[in-house]
C-alpha positions in Angstrom: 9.7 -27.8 -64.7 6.4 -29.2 -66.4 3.6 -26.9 -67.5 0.4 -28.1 -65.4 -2.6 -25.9 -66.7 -2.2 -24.3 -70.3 -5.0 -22.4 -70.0 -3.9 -19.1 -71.7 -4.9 -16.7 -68.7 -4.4 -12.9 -69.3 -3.9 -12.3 -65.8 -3.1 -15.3 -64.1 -1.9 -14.6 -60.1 -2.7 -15.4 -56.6 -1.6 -19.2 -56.7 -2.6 -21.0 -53.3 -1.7 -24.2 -52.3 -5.0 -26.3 -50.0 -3.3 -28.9 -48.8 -6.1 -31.1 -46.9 -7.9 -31.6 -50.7 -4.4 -30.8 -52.6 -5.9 -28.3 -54.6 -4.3 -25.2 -56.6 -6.4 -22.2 -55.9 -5.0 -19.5 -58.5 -7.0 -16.3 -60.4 -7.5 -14.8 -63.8 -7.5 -11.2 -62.7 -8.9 -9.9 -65.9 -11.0 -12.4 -66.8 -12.5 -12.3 -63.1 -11.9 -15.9 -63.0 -10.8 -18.4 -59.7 -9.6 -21.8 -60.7 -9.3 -24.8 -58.7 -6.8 -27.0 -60.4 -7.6 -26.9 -63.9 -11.2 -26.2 -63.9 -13.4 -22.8 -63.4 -14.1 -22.7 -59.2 -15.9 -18.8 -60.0 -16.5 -16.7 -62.1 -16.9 -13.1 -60.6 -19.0 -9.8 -61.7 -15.6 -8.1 -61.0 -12.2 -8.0 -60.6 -10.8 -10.3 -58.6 -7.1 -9.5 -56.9 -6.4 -12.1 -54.5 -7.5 -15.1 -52.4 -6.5 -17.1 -49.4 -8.2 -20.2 -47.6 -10.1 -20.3 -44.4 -9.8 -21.8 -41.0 -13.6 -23.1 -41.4 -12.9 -24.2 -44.9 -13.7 -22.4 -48.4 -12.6 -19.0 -49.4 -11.8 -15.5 -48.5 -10.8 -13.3 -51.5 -10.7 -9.4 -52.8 -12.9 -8.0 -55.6 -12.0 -4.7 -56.9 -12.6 -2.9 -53.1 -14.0 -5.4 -51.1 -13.8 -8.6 -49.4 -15.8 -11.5 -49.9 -16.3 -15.2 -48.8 -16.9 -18.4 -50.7 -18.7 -21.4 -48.7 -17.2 -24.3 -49.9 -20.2 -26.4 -49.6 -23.2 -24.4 -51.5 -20.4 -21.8 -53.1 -22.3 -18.7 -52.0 -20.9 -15.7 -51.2 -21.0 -13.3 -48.3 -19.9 -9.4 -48.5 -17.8 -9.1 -45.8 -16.4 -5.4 -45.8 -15.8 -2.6 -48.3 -12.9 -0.3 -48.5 -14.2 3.5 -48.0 -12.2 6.2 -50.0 -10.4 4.3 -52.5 -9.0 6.2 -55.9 -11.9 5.1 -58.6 -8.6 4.4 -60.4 -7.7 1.5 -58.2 -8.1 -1.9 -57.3 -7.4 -4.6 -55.0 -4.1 -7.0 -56.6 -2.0 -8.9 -54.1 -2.7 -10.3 -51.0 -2.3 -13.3 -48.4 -3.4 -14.1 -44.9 -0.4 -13.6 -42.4 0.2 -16.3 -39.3 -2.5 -14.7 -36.9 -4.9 -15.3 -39.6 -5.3 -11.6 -40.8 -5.6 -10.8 -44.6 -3.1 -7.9 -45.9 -4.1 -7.4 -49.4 -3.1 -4.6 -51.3 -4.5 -1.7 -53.7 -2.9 -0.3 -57.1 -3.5 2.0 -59.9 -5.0 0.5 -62.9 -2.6 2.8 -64.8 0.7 2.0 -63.1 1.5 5.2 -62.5 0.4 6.9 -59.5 1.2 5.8 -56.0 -2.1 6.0 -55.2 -2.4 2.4 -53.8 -2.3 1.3 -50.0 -2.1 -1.8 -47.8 -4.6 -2.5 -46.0 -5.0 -5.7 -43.0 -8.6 -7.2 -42.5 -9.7 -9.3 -39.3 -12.5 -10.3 -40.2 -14.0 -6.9 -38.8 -12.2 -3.8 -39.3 -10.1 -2.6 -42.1 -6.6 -1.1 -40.8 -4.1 0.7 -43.1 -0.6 -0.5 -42.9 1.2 1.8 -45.9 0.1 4.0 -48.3 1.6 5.7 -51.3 2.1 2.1 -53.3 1.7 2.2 -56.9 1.5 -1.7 -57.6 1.3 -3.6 -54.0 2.3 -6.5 -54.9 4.3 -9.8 -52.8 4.1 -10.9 -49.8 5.7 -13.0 -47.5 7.0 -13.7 -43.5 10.3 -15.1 -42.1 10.2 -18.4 -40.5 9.7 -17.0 -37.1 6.8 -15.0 -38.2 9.0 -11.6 -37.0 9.5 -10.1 -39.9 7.3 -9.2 -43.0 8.5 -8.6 -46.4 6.7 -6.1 -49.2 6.8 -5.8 -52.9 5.8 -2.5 -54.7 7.2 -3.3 -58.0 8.8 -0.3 -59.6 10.7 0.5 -56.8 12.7 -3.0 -57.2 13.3 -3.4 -54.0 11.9 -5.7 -51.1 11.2 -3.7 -48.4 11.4 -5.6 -44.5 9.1 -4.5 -41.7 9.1 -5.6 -38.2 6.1 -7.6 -37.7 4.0 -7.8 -34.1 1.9 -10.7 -34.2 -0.4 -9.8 -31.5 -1.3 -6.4 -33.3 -0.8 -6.9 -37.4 1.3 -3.4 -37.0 4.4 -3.2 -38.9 7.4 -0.6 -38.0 11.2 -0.7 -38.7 10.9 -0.3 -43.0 14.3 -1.2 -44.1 15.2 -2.4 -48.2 16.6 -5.9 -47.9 17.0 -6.4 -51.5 17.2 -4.6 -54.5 16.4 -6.0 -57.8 17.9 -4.9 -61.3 15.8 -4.1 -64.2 17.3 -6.5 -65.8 16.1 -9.5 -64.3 12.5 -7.8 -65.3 9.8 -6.6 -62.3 9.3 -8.2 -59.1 5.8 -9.4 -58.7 4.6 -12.1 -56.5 6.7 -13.3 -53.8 7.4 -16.1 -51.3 9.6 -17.8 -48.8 10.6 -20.9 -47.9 11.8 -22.8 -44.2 15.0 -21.8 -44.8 14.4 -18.4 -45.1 15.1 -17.4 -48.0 12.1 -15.1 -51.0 11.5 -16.5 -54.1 10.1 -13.8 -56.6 7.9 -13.8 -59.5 9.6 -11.8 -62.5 7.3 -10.1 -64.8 8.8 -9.1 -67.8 11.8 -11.7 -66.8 10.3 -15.7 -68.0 12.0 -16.0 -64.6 11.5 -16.9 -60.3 14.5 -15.5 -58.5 15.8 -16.6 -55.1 17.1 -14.2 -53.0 19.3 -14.1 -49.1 17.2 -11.2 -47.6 19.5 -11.4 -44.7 22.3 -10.8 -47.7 20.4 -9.4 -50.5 22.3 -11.7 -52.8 20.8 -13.1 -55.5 20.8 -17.4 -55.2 19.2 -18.8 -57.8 17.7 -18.0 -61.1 14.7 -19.9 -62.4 14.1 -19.9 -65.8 10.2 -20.2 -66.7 9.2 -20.8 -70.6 6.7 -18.1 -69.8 7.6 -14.2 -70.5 5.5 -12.3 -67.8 5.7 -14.6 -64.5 3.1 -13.4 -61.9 3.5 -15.3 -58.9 4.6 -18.5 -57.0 3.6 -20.7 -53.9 5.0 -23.6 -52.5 2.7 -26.7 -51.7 2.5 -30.6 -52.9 2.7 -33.4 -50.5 5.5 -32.5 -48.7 5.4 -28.9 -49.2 8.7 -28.9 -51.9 6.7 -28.2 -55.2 7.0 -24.7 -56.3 3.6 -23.5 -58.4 4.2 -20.6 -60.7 1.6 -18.3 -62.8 1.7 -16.2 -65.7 0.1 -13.9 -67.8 -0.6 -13.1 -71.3 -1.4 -9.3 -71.2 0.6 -6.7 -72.6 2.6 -9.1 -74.7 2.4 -8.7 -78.9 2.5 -11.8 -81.0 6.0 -12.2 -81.6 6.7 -12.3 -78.0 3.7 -14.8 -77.8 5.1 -17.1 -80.1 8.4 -16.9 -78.5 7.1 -18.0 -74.8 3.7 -20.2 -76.4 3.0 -21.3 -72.7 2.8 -17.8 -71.5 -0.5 -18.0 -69.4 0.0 -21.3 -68.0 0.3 -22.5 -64.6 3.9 -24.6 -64.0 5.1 -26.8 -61.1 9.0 -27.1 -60.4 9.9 -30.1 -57.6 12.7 -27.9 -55.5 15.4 -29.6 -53.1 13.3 -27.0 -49.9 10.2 -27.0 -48.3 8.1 -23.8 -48.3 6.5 -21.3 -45.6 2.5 -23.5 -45.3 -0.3 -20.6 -46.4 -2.1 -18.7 -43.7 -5.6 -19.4 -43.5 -7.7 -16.6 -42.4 -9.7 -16.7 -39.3 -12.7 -15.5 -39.7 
């Protein structure tokens, strides 16, 4: 594992992998921040929770209740749609685009308490809620036949499965695939690879985990010199590299000088390929 961007973010999240300019798209959530690579991409009047790419090229991402696009020629940005009746308390954190080209991007309480928080799937036109009740929505990721979707609200610990319909974006069938111990720290960003199998962000952890969801055995244990890890994505040139984020927040001194790259963004070359990003298609 080699640490790629050292770049001390205190909410760093949201990795995405372009791979027709072999870019990193990742965000500093707090510091309303998207990078590209290495270097500032935008820099946002808000929060910004999450980002995928687009059919038509540029971006699509959240700010704290609404979606936005990013030309990627003039960089100017367009308001798409607003959520109506969100908590004041909340704000947009996870999301990704799913094979049809929808965006499912989730909401969560700022305080981490209250399952105030929902899921919510965008076209392009309408806003649809999927679940509600969610405290921190959080990974996301789809089997290798697109059938079946699988959810992260971290402090339950568990990765919940849903049927998928492709033709509608509606999800039925919620069933817990695997359950995580406190131990291994909290379950934040998720994905999957060709072979099927979730690879979790572990905040709190300085680990990825691996995980069987047909199984819910644990794989593989990825140590990351980073204490909270945030997210991951595969991508590279043959789809094999495994980019990881992290954060700084919430960590005192000691701990920071334990885990010095904390905040950095890592690369590890894995022996799988992973699931491509959805690109939204709108």
């Amino acid at each position: 594992m080699e640490i790629l961007y050292d770049l001390k973010a205190a909410l760093g999240e949201g990795p995405v992998w372009d791979p027709r300019t072999r870019t990193l798209y990742w965000i500093d959530i707090l510091n309303k921040r998207i990078f590209a690579n290495g270097d500032i991409f935008l820099k946002s009047d808000e929060t910004i929770g999450c980002l995928s790419l687009r059919k038509d090229g540029g971006l699509i991402f959240t700010k704290r209740f609404s979606f936005w696009t990013c030309d990627p020629d003039s960089s100017n940005l367009t308001l798409l749609s607003t959520l109506e009746k969100e908590p004041s308390n909340n704000r947009f954190n996870d999301g990704k685009c799913d094979p049809r080209g929808r965006f499912l991007a989730g909401t969560m309480d700022m305080g981490e308490k209250d399952p105030n928080g929902s899921l919510y799937s965008f076209d392009g036109k309408s806003i649809g809620k999927l679940l509600g009740n969610v405290t921190i929505s959080n990974g996301l990721a789809w089997s290798p036949d697109h059938k079946t979707l699988y959810y992260i609200d971290t402090p339950t610990h568990e990765v919940k499965a849903f049927d998928y319909d492709l033709e509608t974006g509606a999800i039925d069938n919620m069933r817990v695939v695997v359950q995580l111990s406190e131990s291994l720290g909290h379950p934040d960003g998720m994905t999957s690879d060709t072979q099927g199998n979730l690879w979790i962000a572990m905040w709190g952890g300085a680990q990825v985990t691996k995980w069987n969801p047909a199984t819910g055995q644990l794989v593989d244990r990825i140590l990351v010199p980073a204490k909270n890890v945030s997210c991951c994505v595969f991508g590279g040139k043959d789809g094999n590299e495994l980019f990881i984020t992290s954060a700084r927040t919430g960590l005192d001194e000691v701990t920071l000088k334990q885990y010095p790259l904390t905040g950095g963004v890592f690369r590890l070359e894995t022996k799988v390929e992973g699931m491509p990003a959805f690109e939204f298609a709108r």
